[in-house]
PyMOL Python script that loads the backbone (N, CA, C, O; Angstrom):
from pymol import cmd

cmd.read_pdbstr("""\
ATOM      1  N   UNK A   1      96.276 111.336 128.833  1.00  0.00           N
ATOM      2  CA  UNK A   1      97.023 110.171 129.250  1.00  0.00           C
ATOM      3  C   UNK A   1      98.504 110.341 128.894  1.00  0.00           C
ATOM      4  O   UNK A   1      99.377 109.798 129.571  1.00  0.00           O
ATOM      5  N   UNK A   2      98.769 111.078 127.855  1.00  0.00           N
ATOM      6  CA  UNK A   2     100.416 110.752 127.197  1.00  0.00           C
ATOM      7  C   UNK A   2     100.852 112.530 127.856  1.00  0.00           C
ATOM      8  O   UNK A   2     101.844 113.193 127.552  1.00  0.00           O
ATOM      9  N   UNK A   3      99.683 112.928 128.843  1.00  0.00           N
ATOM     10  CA  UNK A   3     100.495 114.455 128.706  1.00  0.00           C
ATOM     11  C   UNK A   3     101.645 114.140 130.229  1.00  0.00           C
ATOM     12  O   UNK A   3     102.483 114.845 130.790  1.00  0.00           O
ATOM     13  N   UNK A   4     101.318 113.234 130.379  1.00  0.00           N
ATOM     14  CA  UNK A   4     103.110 112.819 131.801  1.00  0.00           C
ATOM     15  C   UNK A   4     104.352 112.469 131.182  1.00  0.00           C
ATOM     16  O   UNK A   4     105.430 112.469 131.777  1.00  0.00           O
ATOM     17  N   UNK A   5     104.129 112.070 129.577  1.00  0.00           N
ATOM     18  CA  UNK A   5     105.381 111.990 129.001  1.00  0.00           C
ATOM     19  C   UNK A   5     105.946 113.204 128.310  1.00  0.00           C
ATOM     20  O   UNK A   5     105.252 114.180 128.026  1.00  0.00           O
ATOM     21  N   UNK A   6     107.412 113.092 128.013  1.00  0.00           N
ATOM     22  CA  UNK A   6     107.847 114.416 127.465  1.00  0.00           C
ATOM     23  C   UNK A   6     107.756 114.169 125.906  1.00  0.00           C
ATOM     24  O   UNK A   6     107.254 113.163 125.405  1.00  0.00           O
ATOM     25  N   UNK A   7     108.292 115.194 125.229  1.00  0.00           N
ATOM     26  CA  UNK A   7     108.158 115.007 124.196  1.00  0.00           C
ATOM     27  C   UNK A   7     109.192 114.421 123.130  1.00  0.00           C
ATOM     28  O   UNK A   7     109.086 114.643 121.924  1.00  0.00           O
ATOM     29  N   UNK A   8     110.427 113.477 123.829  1.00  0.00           N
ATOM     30  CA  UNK A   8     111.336 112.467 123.227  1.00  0.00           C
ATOM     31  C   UNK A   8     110.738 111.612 123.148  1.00  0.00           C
ATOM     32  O   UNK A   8     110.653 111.030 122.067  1.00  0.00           O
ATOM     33  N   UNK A   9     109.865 111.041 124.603  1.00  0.00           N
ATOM     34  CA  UNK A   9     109.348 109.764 125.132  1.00  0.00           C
ATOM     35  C   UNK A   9     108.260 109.405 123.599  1.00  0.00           C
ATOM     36  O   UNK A   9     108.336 108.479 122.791  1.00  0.00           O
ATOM     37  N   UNK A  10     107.220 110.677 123.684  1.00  0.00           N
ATOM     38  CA  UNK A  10     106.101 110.632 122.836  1.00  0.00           C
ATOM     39  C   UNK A  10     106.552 109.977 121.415  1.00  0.00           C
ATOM     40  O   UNK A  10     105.949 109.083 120.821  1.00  0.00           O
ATOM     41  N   UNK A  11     107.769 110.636 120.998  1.00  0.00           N
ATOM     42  CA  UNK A  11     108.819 110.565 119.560  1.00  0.00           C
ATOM     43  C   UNK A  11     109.250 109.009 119.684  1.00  0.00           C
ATOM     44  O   UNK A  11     108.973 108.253 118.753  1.00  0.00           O
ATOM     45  N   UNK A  12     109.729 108.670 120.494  1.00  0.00           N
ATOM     46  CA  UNK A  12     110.130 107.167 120.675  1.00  0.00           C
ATOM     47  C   UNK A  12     108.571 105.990 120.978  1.00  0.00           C
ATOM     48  O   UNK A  12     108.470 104.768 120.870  1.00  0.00           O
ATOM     49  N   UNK A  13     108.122 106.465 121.157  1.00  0.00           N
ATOM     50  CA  UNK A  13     106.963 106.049 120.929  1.00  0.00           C
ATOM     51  C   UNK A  13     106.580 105.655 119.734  1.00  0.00           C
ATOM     52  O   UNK A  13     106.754 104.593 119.136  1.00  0.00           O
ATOM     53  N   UNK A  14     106.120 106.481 119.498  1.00  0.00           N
ATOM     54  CA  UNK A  14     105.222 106.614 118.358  1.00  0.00           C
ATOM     55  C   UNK A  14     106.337 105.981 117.376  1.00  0.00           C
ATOM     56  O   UNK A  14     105.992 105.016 116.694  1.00  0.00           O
ATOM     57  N   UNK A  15     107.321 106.349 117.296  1.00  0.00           N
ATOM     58  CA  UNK A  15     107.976 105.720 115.834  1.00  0.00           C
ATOM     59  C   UNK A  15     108.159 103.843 116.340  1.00  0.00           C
ATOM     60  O   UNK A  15     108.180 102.867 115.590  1.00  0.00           O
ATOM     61  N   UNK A  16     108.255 103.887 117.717  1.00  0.00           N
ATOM     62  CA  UNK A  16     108.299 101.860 118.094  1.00  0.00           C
ATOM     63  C   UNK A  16     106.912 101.686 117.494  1.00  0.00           C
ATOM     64  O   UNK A  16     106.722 100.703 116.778  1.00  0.00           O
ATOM     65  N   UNK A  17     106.194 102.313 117.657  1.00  0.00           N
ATOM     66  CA  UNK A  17     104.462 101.593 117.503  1.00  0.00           C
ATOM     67  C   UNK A  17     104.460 101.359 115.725  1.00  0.00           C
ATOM     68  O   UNK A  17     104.346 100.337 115.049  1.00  0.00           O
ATOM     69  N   UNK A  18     104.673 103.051 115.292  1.00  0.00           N
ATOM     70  CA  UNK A  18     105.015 102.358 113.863  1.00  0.00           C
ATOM     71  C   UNK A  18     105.613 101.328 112.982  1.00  0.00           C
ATOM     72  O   UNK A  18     105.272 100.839 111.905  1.00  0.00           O
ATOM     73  N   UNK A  19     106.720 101.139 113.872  1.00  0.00           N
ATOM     74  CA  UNK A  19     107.524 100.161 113.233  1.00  0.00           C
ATOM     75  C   UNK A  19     107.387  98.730 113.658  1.00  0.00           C
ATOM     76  O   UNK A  19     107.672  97.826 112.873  1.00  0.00           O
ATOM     77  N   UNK A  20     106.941  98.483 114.933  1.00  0.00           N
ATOM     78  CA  UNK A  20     106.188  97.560 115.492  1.00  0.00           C
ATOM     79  C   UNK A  20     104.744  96.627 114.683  1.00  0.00           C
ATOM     80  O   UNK A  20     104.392  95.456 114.546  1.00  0.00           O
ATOM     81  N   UNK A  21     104.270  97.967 114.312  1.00  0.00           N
ATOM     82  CA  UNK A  21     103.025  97.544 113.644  1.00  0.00           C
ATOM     83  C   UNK A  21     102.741  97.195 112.710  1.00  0.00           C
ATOM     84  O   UNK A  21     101.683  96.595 112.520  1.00  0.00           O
ATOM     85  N   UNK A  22     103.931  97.558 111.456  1.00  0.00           N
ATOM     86  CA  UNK A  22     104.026  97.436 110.062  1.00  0.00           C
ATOM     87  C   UNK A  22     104.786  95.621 110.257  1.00  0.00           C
ATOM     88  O   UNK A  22     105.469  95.062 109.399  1.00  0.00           O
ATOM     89  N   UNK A  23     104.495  95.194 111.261  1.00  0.00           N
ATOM     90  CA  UNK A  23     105.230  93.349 111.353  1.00  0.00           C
ATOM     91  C   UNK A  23     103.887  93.101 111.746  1.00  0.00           C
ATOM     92  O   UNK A  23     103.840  91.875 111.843  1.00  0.00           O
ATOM     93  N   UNK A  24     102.751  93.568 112.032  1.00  0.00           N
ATOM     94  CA  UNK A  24     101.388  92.973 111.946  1.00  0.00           C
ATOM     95  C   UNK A  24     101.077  91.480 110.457  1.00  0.00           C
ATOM     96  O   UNK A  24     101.808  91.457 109.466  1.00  0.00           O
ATOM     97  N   UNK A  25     100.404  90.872 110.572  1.00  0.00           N
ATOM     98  CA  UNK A  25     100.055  90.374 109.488  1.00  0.00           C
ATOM     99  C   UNK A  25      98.872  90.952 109.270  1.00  0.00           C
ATOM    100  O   UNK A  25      98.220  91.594 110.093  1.00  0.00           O
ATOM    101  N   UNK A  26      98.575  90.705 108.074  1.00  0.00           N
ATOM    102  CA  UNK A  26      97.421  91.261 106.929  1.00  0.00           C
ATOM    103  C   UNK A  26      96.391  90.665 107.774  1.00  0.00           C
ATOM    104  O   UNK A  26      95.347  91.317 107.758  1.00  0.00           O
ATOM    105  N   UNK A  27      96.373  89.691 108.459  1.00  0.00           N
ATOM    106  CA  UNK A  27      95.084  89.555 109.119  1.00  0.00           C
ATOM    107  C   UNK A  27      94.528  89.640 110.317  1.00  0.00           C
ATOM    108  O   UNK A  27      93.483  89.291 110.866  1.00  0.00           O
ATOM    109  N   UNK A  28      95.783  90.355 110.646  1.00  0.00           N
ATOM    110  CA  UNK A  28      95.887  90.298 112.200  1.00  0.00           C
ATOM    111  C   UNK A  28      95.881  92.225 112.398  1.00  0.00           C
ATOM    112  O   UNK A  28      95.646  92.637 113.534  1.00  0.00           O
ATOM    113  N   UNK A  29      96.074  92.998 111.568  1.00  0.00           N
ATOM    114  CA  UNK A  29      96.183  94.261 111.458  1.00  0.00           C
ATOM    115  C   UNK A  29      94.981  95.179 111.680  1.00  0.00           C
ATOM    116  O   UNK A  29      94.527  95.670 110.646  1.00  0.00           O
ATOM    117  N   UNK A  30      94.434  95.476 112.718  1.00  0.00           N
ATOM    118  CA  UNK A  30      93.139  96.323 113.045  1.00  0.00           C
ATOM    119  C   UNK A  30      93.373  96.999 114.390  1.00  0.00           C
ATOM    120  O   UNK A  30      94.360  96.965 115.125  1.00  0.00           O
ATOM    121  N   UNK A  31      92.184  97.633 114.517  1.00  0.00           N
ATOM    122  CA  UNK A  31      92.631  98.749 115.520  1.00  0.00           C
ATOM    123  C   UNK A  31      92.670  97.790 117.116  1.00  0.00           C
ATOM    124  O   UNK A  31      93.372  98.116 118.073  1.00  0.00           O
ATOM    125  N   UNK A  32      92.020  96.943 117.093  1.00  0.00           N
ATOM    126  CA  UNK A  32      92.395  95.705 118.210  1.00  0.00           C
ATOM    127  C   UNK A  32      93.909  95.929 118.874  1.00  0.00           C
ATOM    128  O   UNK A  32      94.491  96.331 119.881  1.00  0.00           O
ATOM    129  N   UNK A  33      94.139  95.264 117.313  1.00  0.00           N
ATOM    130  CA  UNK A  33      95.805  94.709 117.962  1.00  0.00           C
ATOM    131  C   UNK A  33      96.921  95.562 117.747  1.00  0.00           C
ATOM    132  O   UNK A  33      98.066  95.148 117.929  1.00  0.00           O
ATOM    133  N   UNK A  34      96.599  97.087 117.257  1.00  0.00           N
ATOM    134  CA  UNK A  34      97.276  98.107 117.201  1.00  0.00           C
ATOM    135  C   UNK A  34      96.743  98.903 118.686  1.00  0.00           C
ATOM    136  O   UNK A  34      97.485  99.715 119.239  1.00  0.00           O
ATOM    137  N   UNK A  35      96.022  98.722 118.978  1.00  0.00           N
ATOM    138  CA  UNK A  35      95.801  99.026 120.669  1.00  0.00           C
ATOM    139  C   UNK A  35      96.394  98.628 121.579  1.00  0.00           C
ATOM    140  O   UNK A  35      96.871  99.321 122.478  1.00  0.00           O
ATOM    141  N   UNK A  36      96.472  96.984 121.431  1.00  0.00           N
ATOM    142  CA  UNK A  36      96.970  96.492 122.416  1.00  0.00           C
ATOM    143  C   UNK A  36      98.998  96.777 122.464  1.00  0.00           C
ATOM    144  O   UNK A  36      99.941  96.936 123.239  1.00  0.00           O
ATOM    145  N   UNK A  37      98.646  96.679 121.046  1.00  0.00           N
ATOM    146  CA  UNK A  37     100.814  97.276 121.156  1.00  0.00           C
ATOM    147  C   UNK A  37     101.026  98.514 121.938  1.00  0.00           C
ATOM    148  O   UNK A  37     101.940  98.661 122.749  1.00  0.00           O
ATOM    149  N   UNK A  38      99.823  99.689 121.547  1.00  0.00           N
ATOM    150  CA  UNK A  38     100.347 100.812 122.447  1.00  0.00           C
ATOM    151  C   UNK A  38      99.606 100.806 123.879  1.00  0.00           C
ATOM    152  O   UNK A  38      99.812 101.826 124.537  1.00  0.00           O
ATOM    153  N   UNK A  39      99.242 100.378 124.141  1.00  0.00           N
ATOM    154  CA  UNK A  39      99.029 100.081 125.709  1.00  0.00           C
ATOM    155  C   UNK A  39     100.427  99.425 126.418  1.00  0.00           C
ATOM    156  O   UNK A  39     101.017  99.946 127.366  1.00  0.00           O
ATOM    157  N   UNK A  40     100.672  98.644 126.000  1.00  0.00           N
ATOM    158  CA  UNK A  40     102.013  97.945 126.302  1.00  0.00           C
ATOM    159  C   UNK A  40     102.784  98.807 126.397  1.00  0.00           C
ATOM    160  O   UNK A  40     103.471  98.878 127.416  1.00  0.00           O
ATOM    161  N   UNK A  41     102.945  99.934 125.149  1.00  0.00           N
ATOM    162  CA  UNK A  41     104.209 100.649 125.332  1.00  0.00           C
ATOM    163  C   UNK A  41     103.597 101.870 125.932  1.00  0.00           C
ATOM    164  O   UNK A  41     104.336 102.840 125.764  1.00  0.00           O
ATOM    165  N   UNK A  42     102.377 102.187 126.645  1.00  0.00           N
ATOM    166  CA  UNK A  42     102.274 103.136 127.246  1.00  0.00           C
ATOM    167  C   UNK A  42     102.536 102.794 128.848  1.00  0.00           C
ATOM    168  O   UNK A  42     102.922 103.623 129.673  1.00  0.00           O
ATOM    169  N   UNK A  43     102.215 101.246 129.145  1.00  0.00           N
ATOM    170  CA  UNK A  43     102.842 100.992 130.455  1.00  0.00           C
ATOM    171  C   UNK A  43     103.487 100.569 130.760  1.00  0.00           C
ATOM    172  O   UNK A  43     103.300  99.786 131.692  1.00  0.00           O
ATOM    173  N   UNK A  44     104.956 100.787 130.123  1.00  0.00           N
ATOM    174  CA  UNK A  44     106.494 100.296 129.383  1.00  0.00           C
ATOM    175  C   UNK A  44     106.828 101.600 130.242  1.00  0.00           C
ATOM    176  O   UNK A  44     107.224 101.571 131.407  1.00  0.00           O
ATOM    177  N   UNK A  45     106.552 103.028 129.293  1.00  0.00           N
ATOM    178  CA  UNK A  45     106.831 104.205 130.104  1.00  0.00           C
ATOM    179  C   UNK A  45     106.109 104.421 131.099  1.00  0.00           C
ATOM    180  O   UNK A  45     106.203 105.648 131.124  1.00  0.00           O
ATOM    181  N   UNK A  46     105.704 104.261 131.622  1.00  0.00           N
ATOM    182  CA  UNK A  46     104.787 104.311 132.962  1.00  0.00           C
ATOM    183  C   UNK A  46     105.605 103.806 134.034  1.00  0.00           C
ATOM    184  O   UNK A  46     105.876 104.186 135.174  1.00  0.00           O
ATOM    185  N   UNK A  47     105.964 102.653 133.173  1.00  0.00           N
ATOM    186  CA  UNK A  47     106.904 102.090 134.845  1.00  0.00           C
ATOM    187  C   UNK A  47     108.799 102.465 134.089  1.00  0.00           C
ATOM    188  O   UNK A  47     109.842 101.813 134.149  1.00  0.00           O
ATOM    189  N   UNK A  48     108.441 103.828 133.438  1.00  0.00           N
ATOM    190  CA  UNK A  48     110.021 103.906 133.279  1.00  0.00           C
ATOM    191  C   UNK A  48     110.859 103.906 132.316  1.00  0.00           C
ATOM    192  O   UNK A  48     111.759 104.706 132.060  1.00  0.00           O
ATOM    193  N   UNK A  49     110.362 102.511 131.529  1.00  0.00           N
ATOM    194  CA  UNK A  49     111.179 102.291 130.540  1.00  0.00           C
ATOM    195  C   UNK A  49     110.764 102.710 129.837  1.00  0.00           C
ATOM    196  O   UNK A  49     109.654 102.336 129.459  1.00  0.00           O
ATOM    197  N   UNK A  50     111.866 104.413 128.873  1.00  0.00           N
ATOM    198  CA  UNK A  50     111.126 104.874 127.742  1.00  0.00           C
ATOM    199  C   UNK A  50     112.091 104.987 126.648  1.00  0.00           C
ATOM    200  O   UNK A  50     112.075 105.895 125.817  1.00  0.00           O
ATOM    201  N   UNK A  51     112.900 104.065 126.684  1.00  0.00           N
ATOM    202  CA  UNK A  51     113.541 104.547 125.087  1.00  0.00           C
ATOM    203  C   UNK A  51     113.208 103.568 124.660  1.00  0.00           C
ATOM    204  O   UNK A  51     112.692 102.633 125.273  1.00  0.00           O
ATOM    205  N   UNK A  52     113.659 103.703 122.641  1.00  0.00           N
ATOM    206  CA  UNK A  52     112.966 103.600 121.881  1.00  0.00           C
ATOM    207  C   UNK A  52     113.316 101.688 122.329  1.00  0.00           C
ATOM    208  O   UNK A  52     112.337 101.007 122.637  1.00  0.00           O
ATOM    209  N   UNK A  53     114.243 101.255 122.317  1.00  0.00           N
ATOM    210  CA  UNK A  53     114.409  99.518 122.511  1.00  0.00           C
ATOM    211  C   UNK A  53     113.079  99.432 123.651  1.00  0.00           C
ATOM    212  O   UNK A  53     112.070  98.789 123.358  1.00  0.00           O
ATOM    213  N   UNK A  54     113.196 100.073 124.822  1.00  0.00           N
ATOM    214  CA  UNK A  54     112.492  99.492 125.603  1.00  0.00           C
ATOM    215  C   UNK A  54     110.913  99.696 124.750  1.00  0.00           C
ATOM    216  O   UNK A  54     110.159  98.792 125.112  1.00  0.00           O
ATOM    217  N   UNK A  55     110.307 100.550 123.825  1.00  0.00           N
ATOM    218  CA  UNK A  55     108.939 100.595 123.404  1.00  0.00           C
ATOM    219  C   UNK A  55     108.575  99.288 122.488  1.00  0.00           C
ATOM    220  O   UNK A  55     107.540  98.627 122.408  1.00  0.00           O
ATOM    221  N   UNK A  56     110.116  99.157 121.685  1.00  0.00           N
ATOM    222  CA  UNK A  56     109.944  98.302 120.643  1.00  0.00           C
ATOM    223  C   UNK A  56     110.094  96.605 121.441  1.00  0.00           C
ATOM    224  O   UNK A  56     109.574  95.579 121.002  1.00  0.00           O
ATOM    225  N   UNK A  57     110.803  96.703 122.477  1.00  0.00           N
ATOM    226  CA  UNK A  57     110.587  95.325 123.072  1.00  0.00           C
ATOM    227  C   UNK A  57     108.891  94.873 123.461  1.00  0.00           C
ATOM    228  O   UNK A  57     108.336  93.822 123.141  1.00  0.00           O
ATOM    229  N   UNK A  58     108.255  96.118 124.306  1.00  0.00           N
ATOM    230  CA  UNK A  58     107.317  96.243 124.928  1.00  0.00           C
ATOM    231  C   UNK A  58     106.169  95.544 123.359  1.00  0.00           C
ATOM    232  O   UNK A  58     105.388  94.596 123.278  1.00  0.00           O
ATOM    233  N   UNK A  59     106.546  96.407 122.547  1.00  0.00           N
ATOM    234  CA  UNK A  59     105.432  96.046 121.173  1.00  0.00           C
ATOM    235  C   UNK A  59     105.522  94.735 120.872  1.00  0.00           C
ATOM    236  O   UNK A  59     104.557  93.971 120.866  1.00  0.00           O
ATOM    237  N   UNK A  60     106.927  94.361 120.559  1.00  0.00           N
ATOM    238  CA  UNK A  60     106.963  92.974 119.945  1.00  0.00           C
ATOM    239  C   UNK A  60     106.749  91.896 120.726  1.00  0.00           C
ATOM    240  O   UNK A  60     106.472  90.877 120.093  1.00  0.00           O
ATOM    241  N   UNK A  61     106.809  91.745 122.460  1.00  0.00           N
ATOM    242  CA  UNK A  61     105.963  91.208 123.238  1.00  0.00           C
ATOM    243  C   UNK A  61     104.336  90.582 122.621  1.00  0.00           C
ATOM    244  O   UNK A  61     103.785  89.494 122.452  1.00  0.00           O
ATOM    245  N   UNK A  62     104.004  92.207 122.417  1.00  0.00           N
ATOM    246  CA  UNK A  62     102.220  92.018 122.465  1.00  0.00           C
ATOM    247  C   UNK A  62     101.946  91.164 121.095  1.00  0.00           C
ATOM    248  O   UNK A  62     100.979  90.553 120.640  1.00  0.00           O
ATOM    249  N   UNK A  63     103.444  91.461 120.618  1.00  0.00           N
ATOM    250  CA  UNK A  63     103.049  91.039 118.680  1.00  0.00           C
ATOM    251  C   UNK A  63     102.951  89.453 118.817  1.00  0.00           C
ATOM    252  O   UNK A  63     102.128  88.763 118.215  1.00  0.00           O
ATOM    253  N   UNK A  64     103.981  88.951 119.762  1.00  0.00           N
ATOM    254  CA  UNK A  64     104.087  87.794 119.464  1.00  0.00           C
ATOM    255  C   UNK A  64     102.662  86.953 119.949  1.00  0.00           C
ATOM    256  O   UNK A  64     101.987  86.125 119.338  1.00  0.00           O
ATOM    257  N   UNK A  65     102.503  87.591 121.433  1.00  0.00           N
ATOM    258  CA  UNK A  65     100.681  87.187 121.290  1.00  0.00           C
ATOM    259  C   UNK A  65      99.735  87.116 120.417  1.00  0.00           C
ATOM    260  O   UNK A  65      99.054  86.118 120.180  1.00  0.00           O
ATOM    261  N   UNK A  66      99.649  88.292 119.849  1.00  0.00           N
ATOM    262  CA  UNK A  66      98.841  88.247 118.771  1.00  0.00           C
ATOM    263  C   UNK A  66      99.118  87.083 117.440  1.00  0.00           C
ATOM    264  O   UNK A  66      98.525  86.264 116.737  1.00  0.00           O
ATOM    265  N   UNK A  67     100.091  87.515 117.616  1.00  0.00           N
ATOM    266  CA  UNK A  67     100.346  86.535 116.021  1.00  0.00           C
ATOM    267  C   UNK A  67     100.300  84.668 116.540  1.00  0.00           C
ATOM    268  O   UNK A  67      99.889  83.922 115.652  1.00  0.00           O
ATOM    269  N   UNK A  68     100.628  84.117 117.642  1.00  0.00           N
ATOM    270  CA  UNK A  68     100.473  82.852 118.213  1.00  0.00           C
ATOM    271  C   UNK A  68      98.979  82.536 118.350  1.00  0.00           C
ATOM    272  O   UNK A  68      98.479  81.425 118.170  1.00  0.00           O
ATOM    273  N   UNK A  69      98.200  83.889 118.761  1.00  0.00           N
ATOM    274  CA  UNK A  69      96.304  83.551 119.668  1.00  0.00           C
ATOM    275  C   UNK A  69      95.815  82.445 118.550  1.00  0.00           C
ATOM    276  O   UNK A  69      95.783  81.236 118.776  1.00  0.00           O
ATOM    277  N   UNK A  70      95.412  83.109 117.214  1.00  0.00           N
ATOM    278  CA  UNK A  70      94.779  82.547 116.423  1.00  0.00           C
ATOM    279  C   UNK A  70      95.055  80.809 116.633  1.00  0.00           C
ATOM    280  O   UNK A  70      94.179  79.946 116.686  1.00  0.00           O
ATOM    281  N   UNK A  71      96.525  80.612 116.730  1.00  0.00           N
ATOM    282  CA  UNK A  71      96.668  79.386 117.291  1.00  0.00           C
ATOM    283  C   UNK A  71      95.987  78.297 117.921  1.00  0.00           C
ATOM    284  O   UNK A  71      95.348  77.310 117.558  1.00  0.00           O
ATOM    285  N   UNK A  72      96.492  79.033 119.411  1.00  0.00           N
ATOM    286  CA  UNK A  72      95.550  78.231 120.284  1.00  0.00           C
ATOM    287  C   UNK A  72      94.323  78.445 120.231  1.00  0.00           C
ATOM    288  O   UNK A  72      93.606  77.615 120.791  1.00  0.00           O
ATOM    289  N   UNK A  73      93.718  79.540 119.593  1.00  0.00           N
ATOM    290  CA  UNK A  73      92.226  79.026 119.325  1.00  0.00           C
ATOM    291  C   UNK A  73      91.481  77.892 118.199  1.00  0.00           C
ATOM    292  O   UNK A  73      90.334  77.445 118.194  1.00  0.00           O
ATOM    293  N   UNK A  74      92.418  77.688 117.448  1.00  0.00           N
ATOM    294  CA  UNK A  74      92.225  76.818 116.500  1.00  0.00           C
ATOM    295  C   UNK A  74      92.352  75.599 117.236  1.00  0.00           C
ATOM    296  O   UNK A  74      91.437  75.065 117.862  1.00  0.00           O
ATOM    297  N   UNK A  75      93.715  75.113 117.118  1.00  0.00           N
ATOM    298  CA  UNK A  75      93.722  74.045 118.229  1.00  0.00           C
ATOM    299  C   UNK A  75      93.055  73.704 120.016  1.00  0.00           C
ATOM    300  O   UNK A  75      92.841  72.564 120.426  1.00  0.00           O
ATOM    301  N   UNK A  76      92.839  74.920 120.809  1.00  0.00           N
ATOM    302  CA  UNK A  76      92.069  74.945 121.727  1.00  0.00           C
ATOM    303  C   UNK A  76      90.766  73.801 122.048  1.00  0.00           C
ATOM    304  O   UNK A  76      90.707  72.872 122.855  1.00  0.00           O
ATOM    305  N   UNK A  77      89.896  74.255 121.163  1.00  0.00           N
ATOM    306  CA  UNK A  77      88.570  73.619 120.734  1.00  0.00           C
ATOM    307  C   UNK A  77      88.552  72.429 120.746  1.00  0.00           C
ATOM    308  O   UNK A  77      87.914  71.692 121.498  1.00  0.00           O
ATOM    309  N   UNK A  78      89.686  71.997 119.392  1.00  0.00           N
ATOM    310  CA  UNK A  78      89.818  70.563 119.193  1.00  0.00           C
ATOM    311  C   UNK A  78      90.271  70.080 120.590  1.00  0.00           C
ATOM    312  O   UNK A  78      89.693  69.029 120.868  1.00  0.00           O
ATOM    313  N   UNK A  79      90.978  70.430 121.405  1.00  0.00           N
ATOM    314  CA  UNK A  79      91.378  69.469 122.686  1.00  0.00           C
ATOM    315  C   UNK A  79      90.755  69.481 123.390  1.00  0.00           C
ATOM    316  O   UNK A  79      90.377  68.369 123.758  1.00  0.00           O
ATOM    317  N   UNK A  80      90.245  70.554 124.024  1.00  0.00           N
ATOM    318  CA  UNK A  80      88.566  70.629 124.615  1.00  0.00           C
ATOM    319  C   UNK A  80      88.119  69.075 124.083  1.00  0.00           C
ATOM    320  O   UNK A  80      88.594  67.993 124.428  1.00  0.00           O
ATOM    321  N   UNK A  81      87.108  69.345 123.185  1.00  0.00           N
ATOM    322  CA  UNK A  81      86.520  68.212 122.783  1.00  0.00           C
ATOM    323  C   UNK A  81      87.372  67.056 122.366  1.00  0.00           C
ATOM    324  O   UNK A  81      86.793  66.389 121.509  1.00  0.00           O
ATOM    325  N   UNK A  82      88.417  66.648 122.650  1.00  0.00           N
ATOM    326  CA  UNK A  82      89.237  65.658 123.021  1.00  0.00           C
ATOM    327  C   UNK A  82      89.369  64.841 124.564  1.00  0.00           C
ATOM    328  O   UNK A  82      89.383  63.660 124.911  1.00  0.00           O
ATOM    329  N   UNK A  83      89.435  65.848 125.094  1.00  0.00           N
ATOM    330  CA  UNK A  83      89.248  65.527 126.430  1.00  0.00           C
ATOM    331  C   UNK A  83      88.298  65.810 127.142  1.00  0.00           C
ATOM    332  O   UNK A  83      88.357  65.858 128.371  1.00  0.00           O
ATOM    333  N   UNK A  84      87.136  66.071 126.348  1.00  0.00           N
ATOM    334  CA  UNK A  84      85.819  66.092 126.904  1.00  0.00           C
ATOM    335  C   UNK A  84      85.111  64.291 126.657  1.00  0.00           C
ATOM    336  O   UNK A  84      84.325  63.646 127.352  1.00  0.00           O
ATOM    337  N   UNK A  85      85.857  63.938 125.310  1.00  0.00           N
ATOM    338  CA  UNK A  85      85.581  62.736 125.360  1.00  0.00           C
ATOM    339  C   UNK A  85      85.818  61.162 125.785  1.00  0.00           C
ATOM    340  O   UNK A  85      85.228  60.083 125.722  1.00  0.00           O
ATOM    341  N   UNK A  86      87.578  61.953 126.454  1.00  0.00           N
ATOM    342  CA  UNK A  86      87.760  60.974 126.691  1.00  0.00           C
ATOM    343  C   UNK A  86      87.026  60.493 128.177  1.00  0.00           C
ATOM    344  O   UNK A  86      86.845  59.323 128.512  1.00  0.00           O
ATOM    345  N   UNK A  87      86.671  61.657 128.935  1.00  0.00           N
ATOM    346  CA  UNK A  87      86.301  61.706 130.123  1.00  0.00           C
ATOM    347  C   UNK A  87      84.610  61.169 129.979  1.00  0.00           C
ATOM    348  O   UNK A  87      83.787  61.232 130.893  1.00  0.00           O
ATOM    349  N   UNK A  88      84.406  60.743 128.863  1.00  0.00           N
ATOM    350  CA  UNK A  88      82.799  60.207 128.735  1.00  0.00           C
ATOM    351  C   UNK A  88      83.005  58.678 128.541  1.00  0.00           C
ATOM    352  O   UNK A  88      82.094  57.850 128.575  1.00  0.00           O
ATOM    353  N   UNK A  89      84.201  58.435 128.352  1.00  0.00           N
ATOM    354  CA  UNK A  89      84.525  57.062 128.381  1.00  0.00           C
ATOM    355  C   UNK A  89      84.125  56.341 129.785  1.00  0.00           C
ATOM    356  O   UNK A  89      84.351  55.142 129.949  1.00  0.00           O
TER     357      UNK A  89
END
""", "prot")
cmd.dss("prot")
cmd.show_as("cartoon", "prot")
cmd.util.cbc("prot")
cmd.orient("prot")
């Protein structure tokens, strides 16, 4: 998969993902959501954009998902069943 990139691209890579990843939180840090950062920045360069800003934008994108999800799943539920009830009214 990474053999269409050269070997700056690979270097800029890999050091966005690192540095990208070490802003994980402690609970949010597994091979999940260290996947999903380099997917992002593998189809960052894919469509082009390969220096190191464009990898590290591409990462901190996915970061901010990650770090918000837990969110709306917490709260999610509760409104669900908020407006599941009100509609039983």
């Amino acid at each position: 998969m990474l053999i269409e990139f050269d070997q700056n691209t690979i270097a800029n890579m890999t050091a966005a993902l690192e540095f990208v990843c070490k802003k994980l939180p402690a609970k949010n840090d597994n091979r999940a959501s260290r996947k999903r950062i380099a997917d992002a920045m593998v189809a960052s360069g894919k469509a082009g954009r390969r220096t190191y800003a464009d990898f590290v934008s591409a990462g901190f994108a996915v970061l901010d998902e990650i770090i918000k999800q837990p969110e709306v799943k917490r709260f999610g539920f509760r409104w669900l069943a908020f407006v599941a009830a009100l509609r039983l009214r």
